[in-house]
C-alpha positions in Angstrom: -23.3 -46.5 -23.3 -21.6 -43.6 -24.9 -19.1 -45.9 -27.2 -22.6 -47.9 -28.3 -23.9 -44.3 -28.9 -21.2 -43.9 -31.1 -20.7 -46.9 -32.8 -24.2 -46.6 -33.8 -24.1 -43.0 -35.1 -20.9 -43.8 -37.1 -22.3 -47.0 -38.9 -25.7 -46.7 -39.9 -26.5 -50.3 -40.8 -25.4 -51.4 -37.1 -28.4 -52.2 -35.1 -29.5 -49.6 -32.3 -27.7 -50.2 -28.8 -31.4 -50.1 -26.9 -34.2 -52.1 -29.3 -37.3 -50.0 -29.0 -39.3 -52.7 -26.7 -36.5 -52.1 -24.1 -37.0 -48.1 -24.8 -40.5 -48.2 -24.2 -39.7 -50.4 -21.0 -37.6 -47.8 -19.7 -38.5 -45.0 -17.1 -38.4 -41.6 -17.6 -35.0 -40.5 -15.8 -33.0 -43.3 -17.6 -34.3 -41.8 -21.2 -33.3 -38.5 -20.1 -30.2 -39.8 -19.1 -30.2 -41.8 -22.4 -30.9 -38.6 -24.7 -28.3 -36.7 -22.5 -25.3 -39.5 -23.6 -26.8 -39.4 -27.2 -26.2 -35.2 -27.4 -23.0 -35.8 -26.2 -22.0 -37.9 -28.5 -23.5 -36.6 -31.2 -21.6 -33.3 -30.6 -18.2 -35.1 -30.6 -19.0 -36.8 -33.8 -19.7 -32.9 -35.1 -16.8 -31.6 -33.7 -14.5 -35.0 -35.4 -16.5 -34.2 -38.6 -15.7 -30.8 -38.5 -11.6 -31.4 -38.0 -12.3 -33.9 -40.7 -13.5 -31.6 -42.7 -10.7 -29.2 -42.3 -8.0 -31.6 -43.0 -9.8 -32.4 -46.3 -9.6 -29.2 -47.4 -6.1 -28.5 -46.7 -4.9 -32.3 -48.6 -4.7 -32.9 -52.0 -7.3 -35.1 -53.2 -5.1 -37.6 -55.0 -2.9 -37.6 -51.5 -6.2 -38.3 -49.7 -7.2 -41.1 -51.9 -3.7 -42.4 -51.9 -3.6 -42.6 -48.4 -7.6 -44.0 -48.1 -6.4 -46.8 -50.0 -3.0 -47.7 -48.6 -5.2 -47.5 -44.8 -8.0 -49.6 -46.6 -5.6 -52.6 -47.8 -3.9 -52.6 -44.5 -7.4 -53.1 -42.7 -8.3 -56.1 -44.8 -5.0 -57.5 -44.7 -5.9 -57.3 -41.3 -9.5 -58.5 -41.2 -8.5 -61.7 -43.4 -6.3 -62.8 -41.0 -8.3 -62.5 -38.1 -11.2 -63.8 -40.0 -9.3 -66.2 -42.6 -11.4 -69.0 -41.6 -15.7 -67.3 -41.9 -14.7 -66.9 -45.5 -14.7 -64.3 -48.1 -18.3 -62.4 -47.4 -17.0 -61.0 -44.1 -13.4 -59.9 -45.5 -15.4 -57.7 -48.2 -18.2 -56.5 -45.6 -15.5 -55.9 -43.1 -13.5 -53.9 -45.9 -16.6 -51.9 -47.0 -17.0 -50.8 -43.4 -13.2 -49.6 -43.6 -14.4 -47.1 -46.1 -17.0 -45.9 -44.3 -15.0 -45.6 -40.7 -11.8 -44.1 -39.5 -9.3 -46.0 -37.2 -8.0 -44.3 -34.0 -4.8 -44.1 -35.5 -6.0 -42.0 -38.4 -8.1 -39.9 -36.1 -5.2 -39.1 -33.9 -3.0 -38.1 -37.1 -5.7 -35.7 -38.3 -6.5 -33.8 -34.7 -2.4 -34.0 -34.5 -1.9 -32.6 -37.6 -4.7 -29.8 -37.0 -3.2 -29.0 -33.3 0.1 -28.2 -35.3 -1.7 -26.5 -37.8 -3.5 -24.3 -35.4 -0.2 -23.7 -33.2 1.9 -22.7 -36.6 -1.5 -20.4 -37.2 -1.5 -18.6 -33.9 2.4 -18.2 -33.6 1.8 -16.3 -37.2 -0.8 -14.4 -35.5 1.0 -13.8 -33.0 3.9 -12.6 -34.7 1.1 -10.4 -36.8 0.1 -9.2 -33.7 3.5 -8.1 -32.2 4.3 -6.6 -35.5 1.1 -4.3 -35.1 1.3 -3.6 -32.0 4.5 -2.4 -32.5 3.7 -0.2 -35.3 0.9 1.1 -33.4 3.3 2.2 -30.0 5.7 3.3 -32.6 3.0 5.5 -34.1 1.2 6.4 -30.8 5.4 7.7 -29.4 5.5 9.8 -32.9 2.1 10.8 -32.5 3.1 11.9 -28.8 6.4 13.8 -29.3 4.6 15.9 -32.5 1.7 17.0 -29.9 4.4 18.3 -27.2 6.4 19.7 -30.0 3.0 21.3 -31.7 2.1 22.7 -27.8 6.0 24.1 -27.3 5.7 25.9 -31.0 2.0 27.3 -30.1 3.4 28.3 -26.2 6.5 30.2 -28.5 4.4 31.4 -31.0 2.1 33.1 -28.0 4.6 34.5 -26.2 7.1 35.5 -29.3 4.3 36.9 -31.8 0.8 36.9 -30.1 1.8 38.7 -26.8 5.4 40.1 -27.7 4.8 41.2 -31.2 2.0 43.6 -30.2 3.5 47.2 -31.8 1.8 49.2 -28.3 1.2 51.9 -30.5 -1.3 50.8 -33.0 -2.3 47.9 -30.9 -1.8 44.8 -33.7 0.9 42.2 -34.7 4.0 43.3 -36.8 4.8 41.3 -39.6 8.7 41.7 -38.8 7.9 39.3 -35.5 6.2 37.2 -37.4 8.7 36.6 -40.3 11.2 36.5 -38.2 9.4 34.1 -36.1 9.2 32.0 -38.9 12.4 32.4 -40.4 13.9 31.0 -37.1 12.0 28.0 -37.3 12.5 26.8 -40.9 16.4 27.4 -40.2 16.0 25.3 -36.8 13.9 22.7 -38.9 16.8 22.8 -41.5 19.7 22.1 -38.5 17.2 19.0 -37.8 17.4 18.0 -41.2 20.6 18.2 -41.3 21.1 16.9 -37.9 19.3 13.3 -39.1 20.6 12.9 -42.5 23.5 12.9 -41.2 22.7 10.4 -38.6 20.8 8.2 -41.2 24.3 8.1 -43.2 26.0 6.6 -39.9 23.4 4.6 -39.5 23.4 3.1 -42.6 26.6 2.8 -42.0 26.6 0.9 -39.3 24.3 -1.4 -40.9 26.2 -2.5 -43.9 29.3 -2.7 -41.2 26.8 -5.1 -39.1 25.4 -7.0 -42.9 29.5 -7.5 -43.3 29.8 -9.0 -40.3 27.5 -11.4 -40.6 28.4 -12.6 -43.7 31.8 -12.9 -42.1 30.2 -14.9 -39.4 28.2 -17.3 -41.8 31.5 -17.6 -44.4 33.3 -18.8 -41.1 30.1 -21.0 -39.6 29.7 -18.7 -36.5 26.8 -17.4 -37.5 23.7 -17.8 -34.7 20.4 -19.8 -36.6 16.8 -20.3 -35.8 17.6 -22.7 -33.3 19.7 -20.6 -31.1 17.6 -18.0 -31.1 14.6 -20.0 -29.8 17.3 -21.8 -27.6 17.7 -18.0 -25.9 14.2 -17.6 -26.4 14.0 -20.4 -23.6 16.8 -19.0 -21.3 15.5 -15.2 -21.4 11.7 -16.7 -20.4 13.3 -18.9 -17.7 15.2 -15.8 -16.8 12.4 -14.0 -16.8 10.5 -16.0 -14.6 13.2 -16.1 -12.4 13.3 -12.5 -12.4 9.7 -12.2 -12.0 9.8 -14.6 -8.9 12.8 -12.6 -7.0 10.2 -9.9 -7.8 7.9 -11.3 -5.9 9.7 -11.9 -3.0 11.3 -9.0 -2.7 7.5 -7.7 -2.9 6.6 -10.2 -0.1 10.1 -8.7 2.1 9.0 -5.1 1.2 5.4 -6.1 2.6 6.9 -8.0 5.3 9.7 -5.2 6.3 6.4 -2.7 6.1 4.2 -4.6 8.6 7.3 -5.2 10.6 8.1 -1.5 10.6 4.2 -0.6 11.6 4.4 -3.6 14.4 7.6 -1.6 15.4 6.4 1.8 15.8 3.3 0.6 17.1 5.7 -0.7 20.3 7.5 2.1 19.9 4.3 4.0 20.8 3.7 2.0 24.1 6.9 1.9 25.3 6.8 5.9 25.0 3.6 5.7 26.6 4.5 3.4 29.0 7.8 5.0 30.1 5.5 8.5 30.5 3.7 6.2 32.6 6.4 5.0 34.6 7.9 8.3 35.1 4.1 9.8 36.4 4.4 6.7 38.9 7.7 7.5 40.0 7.0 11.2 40.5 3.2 10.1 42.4 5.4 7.4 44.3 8.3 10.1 45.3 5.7 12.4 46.2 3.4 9.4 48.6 6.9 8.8 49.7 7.3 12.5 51.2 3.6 12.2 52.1 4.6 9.1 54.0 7.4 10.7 56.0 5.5 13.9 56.6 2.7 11.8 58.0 5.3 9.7 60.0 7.0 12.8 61.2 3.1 14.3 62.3 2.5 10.9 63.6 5.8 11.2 65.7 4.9 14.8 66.9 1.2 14.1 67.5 2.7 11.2 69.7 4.8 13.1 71.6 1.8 15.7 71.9 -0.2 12.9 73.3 2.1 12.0 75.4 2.7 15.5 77.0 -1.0 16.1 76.8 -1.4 12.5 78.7 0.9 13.7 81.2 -0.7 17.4 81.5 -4.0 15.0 81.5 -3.2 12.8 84.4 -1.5 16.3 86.3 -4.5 18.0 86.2 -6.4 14.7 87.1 -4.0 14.6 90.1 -4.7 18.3 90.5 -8.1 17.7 90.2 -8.0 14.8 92.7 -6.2 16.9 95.4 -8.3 20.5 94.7 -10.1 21.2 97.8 -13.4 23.9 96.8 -12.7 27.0 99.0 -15.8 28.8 101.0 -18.2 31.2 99.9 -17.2 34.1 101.8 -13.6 33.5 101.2 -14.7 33.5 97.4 -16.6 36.5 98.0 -13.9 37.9 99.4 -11.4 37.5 96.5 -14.0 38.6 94.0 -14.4 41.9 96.2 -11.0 41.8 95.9 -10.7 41.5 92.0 -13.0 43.7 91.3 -10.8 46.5 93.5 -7.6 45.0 91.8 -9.3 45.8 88.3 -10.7 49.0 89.0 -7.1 50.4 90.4 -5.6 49.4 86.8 -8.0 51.1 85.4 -7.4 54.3 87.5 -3.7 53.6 86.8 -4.3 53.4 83.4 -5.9 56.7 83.0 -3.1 58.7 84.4 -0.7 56.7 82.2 -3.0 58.0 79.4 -3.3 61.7 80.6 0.4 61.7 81.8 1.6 60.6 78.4 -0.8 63.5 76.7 0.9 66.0 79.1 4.5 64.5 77.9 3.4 65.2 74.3 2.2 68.6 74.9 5.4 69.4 76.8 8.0 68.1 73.6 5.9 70.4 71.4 6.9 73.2 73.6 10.3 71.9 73.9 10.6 71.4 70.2 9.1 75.8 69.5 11.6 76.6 72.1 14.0 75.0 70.5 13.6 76.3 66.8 13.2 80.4 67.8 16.1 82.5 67.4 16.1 84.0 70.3 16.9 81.0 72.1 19.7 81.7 74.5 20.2 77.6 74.0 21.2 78.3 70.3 24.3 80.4 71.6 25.7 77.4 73.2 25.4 75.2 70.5 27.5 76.4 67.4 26.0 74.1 64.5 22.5 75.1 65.8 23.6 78.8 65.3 25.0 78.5 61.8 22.0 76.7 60.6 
């Protein structure tokens, strides 16, 4: 449908694709769909009349006629011998339309010759582009290194002039700082001066060293041209890209190596907290081990104890068995006779008590007989004499 579309905008005298008894016949999806196609083409036919347009201001006109005519006598060299035998109507009608369409061929040379035409224009801009931006980083690094050097002169000029220069007297600036501030700047601005001429001169130089050179080089045909500087054009982007992808995967290794190092510490972390763990188990399993023994030791001894008190238990069973319950005046009798027994320790007891008080009193009067001076004793005993 669309090349019908198109057919029929290009030539106006061709009939319409759809005759308006089958447009009236149609429903209303397939016009919308049929309108849809017509826009279509219709905007492709503005957009070929456009390119056409630029390519027709860009030709000579006597070029453009040249070449309209040279196309038009190769179409009806064409058309008359397809058509030889309809006669000479349709050769001239089929020539007329030649003037009024363009071949594929031709269109294809135009939109070629306007893709070139637009690549040489945006290399150009381009090239524009890179030139100002350029000038303007050039400008922006100048415009950079005079702000620090405008901030380093105001920081001097502060602390040389504004702070230093104060006479503590009168309480103001002396002109002698501020001369001589001065002064030491326009001869330090005069060492640049001097400092970049001379560097300009080697520079220059250098230059016409590097101009003779290459007229050396293009007198002996070893000079580099346009082509071998696109040529390394070509190698430094390939290098480039090459660069840019062992970039990447050194990126992807860092990334890797960095996950792998978290991975690592993060096992690091549970073998340290799992060896703490395992040492707390073997310390709780050392110390249920003691508890184990010490319970096997009681267990031993509580054994043996049961055993001994099973023994004591069945001899006092057999005690028991062969204890024959005395008589009631016989147990009368030795409670009477406890009771005696008890009261003659007591008795005893008290003249212990009253015997030991009459030994006490007795070493005290021992002990004052002892210490007079008088005590024929102390004649006897020499050391007890001197003292």
């Amino acid at each position: 449908m669309s090349a019908r579309s198109s057919h029929a905008t290009s030539d106006s005298k061709s009939p319409s694709p759809f005759p308006m008894e089958s447009l009236e016949q149609m429903e209303n999806d397939e016009l919308m769909n049929y309108v849809e196609e017509v826009e279509r083409t219709n905007e492709a036919l503005q957009k070929e009349t456009q390119i056409f347009e630029k390519y027709l201001k860009r030709i000579d006109p006597k070029d453009f006629h040249q070449r309209i005519t040279m196309a038009n006598a190769h179409l009806t060299q064409h058309d008359v011998g397809k058509v030889r035998k309809k006669g000479k109507s349709r050769v001239s009608s089929t020539a007329e339309r030649g003037l009024m369409k363009l071949s594929v061929e031709q269109k294809c040379d135009i939109a070629t010759k306007e893709v070139d035409i637009l690549r040489e224009e945006m290399a150009r801009k381009d090239k524009e582009y890179e030139q100002l931006l350029d000038s303007y980083k050039a400008t922006t690094a100048e415009a950079e290194i005079r702000h620090g050097e405008v901030k380093k002169e105001t920081y001097e000029f502060e602390r040389d002039v504004s702070r230093g220069g104060v006479n503590p007297r009168i309480g103001k600036i002396m002109a002698e700082r501020v001369m001589k501030f001065y002064d030491d700047k326009l001869r330090s601005k005069d060492t640049m001066i001097e400092k970049l001429r001379l560097k300009n001169t080697s520079l220059r130089a250098k230059c016409k060293k590097l101009i003779l050179h290459l007229k050396q080089k293009e007198e002996s045909g070893e000079v580099r041209h346009e082509v071998d500087f696109k040529q390394l054009k070509i190698e430094n982007k390939r290098h480039s890209e090459h660069y840019e992808e062992k970039n990447q995967e050194l990126l992807k290794l860092k990334l890797t190596a960095g996950n792998t190092l978290q991975v690592l510490n993060s096992y690091k972390k549970k073998l340290h907290a799992l060896s703490v763990e395992s040492a707390h188990l073997d310390n709780e399993l050392k110390q249920r081990q003691e508890l184990l023994e010490k319970i096997e030791a009681e267990t031993r001894t509580a054994t043996k104890e049961r055993e001994e008190a099973e023994k004591v238990n069945k001899e006092a069973r057999r005690k028991l068995e062969d204890y024959r319950v005395p008589e009631v005046m016989e147990y009368v009798k030795e409670r009477a006779l406890l009771c005696d027994l008890t009261k003659t320790v007591r008795a005893w007891g008290r003249k212990v008590e009253i015997s030991e008080m009459a030994l006490q009193g007795l070493r005290k009067q021992w002990r004052k007989l002892q210490n007079r001076a008088d005590n024929p004793w102390n004649a006897l005993d020499p050391m007890r004499a001197t003292t």
